[in-house]
C-alpha positions as CSV (number, residue, x, y, z in Angstrom):
1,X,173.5,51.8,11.0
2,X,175.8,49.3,9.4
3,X,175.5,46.8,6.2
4,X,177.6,45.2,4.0
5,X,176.2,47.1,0.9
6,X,174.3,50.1,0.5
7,X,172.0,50.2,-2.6
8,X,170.4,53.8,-3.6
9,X,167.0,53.4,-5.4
10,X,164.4,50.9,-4.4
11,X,163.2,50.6,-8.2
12,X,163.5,46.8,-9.8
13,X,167.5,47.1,-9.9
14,X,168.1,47.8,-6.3
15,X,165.3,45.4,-5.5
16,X,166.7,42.7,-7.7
17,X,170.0,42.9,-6.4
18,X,169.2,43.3,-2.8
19,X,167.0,39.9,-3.1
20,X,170.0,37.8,-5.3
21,X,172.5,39.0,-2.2
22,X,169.9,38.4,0.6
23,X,170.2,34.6,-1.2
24,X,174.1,34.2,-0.6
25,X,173.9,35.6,3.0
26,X,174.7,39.1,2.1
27,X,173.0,42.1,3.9
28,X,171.8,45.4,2.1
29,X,169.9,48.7,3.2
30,X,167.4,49.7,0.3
31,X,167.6,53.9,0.6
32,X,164.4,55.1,-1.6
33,X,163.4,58.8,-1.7
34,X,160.1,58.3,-3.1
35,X,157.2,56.2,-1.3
36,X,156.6,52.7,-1.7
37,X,152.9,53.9,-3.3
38,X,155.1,56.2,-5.5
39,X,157.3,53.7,-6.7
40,X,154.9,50.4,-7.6
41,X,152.4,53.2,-9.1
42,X,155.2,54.2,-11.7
43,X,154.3,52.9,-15.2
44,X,157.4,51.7,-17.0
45,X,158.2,49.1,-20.5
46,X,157.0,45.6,-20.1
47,X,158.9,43.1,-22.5
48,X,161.8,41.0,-20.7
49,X,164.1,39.1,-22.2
50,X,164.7,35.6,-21.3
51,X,167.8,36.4,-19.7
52,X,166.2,38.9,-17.0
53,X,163.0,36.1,-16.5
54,X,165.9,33.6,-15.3
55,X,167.6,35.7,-13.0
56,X,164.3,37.2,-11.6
57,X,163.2,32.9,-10.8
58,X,167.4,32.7,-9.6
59,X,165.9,35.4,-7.1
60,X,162.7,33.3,-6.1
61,X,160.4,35.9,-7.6
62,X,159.6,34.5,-10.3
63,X,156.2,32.5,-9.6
64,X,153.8,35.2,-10.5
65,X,155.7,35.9,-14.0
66,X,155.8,32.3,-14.7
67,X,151.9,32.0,-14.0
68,X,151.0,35.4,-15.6
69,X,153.2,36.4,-18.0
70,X,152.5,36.5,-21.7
71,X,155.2,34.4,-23.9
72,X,155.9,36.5,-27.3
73,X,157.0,34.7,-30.1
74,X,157.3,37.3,-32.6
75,X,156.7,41.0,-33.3
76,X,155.3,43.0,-36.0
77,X,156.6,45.5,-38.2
78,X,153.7,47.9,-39.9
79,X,155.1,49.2,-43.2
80,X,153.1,50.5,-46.0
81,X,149.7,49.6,-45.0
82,X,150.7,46.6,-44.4
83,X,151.8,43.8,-41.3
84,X,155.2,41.8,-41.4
85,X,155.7,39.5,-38.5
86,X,159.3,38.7,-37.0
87,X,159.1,35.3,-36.1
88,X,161.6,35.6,-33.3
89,X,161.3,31.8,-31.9
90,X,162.5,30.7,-35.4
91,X,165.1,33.0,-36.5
92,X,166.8,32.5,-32.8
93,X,166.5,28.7,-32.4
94,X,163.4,28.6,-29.9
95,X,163.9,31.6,-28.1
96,X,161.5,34.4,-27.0
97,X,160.4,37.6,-24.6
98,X,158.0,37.9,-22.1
99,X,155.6,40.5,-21.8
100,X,155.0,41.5,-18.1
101,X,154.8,44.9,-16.8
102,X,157.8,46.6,-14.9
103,X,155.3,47.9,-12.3
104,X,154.1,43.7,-11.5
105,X,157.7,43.4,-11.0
106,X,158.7,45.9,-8.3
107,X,155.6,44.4,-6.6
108,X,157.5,41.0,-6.7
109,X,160.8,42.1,-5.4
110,X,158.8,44.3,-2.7
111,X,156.7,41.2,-1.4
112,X,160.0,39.2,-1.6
113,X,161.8,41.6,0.7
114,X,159.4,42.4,2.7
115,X,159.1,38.3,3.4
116,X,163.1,38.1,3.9
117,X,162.8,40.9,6.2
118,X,164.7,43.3,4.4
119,X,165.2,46.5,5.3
120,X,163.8,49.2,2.6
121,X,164.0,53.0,4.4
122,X,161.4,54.9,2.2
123,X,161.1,58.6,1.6
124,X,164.8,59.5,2.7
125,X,166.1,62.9,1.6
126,X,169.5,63.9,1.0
127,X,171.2,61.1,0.3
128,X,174.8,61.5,-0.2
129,X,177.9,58.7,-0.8
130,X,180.9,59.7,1.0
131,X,184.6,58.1,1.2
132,X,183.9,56.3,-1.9
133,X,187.3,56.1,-2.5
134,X,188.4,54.3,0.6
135,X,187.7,50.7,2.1
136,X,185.5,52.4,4.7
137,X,182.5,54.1,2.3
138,X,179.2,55.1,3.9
139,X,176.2,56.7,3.4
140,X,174.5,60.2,4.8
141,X,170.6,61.0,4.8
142,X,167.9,62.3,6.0
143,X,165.2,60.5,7.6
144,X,161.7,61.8,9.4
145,X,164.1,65.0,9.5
146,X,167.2,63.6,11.5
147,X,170.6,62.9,9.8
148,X,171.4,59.5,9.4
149,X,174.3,57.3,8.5
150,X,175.0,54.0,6.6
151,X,178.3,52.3,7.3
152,X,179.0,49.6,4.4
153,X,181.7,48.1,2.7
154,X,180.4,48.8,-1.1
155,X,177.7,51.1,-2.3
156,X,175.6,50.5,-5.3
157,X,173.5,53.5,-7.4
158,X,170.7,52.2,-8.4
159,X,168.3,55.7,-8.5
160,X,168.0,56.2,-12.2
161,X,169.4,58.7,-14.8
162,X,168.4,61.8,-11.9
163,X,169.9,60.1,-9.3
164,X,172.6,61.7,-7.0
165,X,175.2,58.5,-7.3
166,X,176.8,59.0,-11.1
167,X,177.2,62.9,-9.5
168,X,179.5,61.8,-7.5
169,X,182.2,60.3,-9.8
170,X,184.7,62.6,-10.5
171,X,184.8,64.6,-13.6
172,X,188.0,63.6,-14.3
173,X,187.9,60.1,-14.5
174,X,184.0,60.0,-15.9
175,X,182.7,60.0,-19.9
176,X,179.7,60.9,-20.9
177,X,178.8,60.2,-24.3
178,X,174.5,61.3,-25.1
179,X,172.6,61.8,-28.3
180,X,169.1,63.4,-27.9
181,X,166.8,62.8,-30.2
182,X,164.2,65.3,-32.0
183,X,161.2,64.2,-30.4
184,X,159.2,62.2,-28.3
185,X,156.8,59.3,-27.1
186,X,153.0,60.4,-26.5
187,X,152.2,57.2,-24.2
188,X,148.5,56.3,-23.1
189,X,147.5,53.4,-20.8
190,X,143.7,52.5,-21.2
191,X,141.9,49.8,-19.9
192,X,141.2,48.1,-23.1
193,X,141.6,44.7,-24.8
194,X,145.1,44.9,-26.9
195,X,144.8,45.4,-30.9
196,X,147.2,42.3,-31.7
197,X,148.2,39.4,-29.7
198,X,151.8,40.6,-30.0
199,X,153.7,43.9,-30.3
200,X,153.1,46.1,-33.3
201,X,155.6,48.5,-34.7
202,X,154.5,50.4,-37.5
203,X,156.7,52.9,-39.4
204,X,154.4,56.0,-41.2
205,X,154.8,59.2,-42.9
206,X,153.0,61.2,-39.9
207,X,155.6,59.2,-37.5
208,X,156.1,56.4,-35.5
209,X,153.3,54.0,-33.8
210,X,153.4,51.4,-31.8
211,X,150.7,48.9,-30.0
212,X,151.8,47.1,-26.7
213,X,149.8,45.6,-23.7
214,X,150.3,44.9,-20.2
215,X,148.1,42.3,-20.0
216,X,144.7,40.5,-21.8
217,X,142.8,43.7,-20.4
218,X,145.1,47.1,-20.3
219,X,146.8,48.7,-23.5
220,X,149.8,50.7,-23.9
221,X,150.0,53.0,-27.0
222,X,152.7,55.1,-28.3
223,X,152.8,57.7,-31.0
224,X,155.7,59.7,-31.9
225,X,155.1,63.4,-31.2
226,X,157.3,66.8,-31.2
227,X,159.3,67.6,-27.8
228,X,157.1,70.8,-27.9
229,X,153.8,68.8,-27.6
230,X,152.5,68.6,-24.1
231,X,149.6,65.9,-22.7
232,X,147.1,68.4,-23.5
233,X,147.4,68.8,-26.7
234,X,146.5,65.5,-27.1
235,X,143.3,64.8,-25.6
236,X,141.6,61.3,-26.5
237,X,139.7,62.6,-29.3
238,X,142.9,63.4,-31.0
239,X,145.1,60.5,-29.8
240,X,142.8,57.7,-30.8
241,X,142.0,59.0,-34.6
242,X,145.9,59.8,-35.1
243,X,146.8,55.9,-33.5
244,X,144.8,54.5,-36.2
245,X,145.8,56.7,-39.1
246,X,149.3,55.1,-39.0
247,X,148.3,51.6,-38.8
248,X,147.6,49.0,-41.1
249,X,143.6,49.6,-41.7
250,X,143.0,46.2,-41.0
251,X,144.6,46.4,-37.5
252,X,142.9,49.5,-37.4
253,X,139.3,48.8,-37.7
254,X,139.7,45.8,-34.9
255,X,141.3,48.8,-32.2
256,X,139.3,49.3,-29.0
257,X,139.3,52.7,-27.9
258,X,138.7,54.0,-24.4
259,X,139.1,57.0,-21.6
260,X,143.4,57.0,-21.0
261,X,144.1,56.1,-17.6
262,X,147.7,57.4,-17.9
263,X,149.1,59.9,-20.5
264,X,152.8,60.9,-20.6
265,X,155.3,62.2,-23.0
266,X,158.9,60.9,-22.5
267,X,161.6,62.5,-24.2
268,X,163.9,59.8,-26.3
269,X,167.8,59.8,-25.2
270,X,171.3,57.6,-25.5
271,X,173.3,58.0,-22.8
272,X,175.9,56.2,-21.5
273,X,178.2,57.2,-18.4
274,X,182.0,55.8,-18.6
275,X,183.2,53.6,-16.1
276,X,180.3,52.3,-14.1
277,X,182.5,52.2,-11.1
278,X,184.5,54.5,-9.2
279,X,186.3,53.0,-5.9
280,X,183.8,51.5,-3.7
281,X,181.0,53.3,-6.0
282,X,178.7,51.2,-8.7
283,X,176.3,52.3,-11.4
284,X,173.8,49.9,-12.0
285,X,170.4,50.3,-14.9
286,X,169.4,54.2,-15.5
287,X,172.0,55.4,-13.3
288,X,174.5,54.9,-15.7
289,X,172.6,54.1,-19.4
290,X,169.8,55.4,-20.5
291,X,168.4,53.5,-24.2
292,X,165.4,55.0,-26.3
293,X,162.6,52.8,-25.4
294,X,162.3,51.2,-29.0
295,X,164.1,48.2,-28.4
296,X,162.8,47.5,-25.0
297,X,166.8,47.5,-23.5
298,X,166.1,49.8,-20.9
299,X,165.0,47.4,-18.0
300,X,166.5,44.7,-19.7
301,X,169.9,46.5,-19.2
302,X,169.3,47.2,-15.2
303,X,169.2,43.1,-15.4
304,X,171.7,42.5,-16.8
305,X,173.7,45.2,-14.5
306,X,172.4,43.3,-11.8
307,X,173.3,39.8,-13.5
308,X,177.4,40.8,-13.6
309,X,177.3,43.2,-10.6
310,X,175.7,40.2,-8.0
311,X,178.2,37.5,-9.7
312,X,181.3,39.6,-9.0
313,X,180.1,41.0,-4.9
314,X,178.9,36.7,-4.3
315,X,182.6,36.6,-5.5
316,X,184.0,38.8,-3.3
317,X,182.4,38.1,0.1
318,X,182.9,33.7,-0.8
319,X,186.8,34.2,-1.8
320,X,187.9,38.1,-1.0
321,X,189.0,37.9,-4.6
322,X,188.2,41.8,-5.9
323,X,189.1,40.8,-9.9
324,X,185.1,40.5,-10.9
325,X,184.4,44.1,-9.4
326,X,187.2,45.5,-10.7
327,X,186.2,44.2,-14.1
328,X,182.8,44.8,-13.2
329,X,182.3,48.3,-15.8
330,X,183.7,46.6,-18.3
331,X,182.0,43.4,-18.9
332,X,178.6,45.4,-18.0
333,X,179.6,48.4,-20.6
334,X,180.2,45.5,-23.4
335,X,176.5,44.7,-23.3
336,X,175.3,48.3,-22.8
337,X,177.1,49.2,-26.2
338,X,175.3,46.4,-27.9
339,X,172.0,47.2,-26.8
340,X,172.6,51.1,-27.6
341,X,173.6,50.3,-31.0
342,X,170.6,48.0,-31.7
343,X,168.3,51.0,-30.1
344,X,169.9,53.8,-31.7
345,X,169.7,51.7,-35.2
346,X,166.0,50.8,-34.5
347,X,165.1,54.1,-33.3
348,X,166.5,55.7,-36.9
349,X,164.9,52.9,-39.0
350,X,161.1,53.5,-37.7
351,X,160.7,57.6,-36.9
352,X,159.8,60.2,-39.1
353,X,163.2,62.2,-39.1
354,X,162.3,65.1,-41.7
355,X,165.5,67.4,-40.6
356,X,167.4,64.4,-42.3
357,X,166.0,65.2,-45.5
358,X,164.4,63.1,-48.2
359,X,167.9,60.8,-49.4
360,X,167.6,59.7,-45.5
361,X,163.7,58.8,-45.5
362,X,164.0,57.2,-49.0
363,X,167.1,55.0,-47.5
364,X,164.7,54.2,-44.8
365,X,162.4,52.8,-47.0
366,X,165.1,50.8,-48.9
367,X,166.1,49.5,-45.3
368,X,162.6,48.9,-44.1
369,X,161.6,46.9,-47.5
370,X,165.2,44.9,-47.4
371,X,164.3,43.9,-43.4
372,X,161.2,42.4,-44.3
373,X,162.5,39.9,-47.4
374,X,165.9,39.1,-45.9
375,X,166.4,36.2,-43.5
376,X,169.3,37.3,-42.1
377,X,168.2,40.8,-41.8
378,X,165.5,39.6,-39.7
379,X,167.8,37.0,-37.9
380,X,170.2,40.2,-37.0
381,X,166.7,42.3,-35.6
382,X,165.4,39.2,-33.3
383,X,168.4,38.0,-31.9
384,X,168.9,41.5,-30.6
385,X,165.0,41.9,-29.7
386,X,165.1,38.9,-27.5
387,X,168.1,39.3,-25.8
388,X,171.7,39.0,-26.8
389,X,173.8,36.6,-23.8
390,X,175.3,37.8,-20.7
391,X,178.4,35.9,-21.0
């Protein structure tokens, strides 16, 4: 087989960028270990920034988002019993997220491949990138138990933070800078109405909280929880009681409760692998970041990945000019740093931290209760919540 660029990982990043190419005339193979099923049935964050909602309408799939996705104006911070809302339209000069699930998403970049005819080889084992540091790379697999091969002229990893492409940049040339963090997010998905019409995110002496949706009719919940928990020790009839006992009571006594139709516990991580290149190799979304999931960077990160990645191979196959995907890492790394500092520095402000002592929790206060009277405070929280620019 033969392509001009291979793309590991079939999740939204290798979908998105196989669609933007597929637009300027360039052909892809889409290699996905997992089943089509598999993949759409994953649940993953939901709140894009405007930035991703006009690259995913730059790659014609945006008509379903437009017609169904919910516009956010603000968020809420829970402190002390009480609600503070972030007006993020006002303190940013009219601009805004959009809540839509990750999972409606693949389905969009599926149906739009599938319509352009592009060629997605599901459940393929042993994928392996070889010669990535000549001008003749390819790609090895298995498919239906016969070895296969890719011939391309780039190859793009796209197949998340246990993927098999970052494994193959030398040691030598790669940095790996990670901070795990001392616990993790208890998430439940019930088929419920949504507490709030916008995104709560309450800080509370028992841990962090916080109250999203996927839509007017299905909830997504978080609690904070120790990395030694496991989903059953948390049955409903201890998640729900424990939700509500670190919110506001007001939001509290309006929460609709119901039978969890998903229930996972995700360890919290920053991560970030240095450069996101190696020869004819790229790192694109989890593959080479990996954000804790309280500022909503992480598939706002793959975008943006996508956004500079795209630009610079459009680039290269109109003018044979290899300067963008050279300084492809770079420019793509600059944005990653921004969105793990805002993460890390949310992340720290709104968890229950007790190994940090009490001077740390009583300067979280001081922060929280500054956050909420400042202007530019909030100003410096929403113009990183919605999105900070590309270029």
């Amino acid at each position: 087989m033969q392509t001009q660029v291979g793309i590991i990982g079939a999740g939204p990043a290798g979908l998105l960028l196989a669609q933007l190419l597929d637009r300027h005339g360039i052909a892809s193979v889409v290699l996905e270990r997992r089943s089509r099923a598999y993949v759409q049935g994953r649940i993953r964050a939901g709140v894009l920034e405007q930035g991703l909602v006009d690259l995913l309408h730059q790659a014609g799939v945006g008509e379903r988002l437009a017609r169904e996705g919910q516009i956010h104006e603000g968020i809420n911070l829970a402190l002390g019993g009480r609600l503070h809302r972030i007006d993020l339209t006002a303190l940013t000069g009219g601009r805004h997220v959009t809540v839509y699930g990750q999972t409606e998403v693949t389905r969009d970049l599926f149906a739009a491949r599938d319509a352009a005819g592009g060629v997605i080889l599901e459940e393929v084992e042993a994928v392996r990138p070889r010669d990535i540091e000549t001008d003749r790379p390819h790609l090895v697999f298995r498919k239906a138990g016969a070895e296969e091969r890719l011939d391309c002229d780039f190859i793009v990893g796209c197949d998340g933070f246990h993927g098999v492409s970052r494994s193959c940049v030398p040691p030598s040339v790669q940095t790996i800078v990670e901070k795990i963090y001392p616990f993790g997010w208890l998430g439940v998905l019930a088929r419920t109405p949504p507490v709030a019409p916008e995104l709560i995110y309450a800080s509370h002496g028992q841990g962090f909280a916080l109250c999203s949706m996927r839509s007017p009719v299905l909830s997504r919940y978080y609690v904070q929880c120790s990395l030694e928990d496991c989903v059953a020790d948390w049955p409903d009839e201890r998640f729900w009681p424990e939700l509500k006992n670190r919110l506001p009571a007001e939001v509290a006594a309006s929460l609709v409760s119901g039978p969890a139709i998903e229930k996972s516990i995700a360890p919290l991580r920053s991560f970030v692998a240095e450069p996101l290149s190696h020869g004819r190799l790229f790192l694109a979304g989890d593959a080479g970041h990996i954000v804790p999931p309280t500022g909503a960077k992480g598939l706002n990160l793959a975008g943006s990945d996508i956004h500079y990645l795209s630009r610079a191979l459009i680039r290269f196959y109109r003018t044979s000019e290899e300067a963008e995907l050279q300084g492809y890492s770079a420019r793509a790394l600059a944005r990653v740093w921004q969105a793990e500092r805002f993460s890390w520095w949310l992340t720290r402000l709104m968890h229950r931290l007790p190994e940090e002592g009490d001077f740390f929790a009583r300067m979280q206060q001081a922060e929280l209760a500054y956050l909420v009277q400042s202007k530019a405070a909030m100003t410096l929280l929403a113009e990183n919540y919605v999105g900070l620019p590309y270029d």
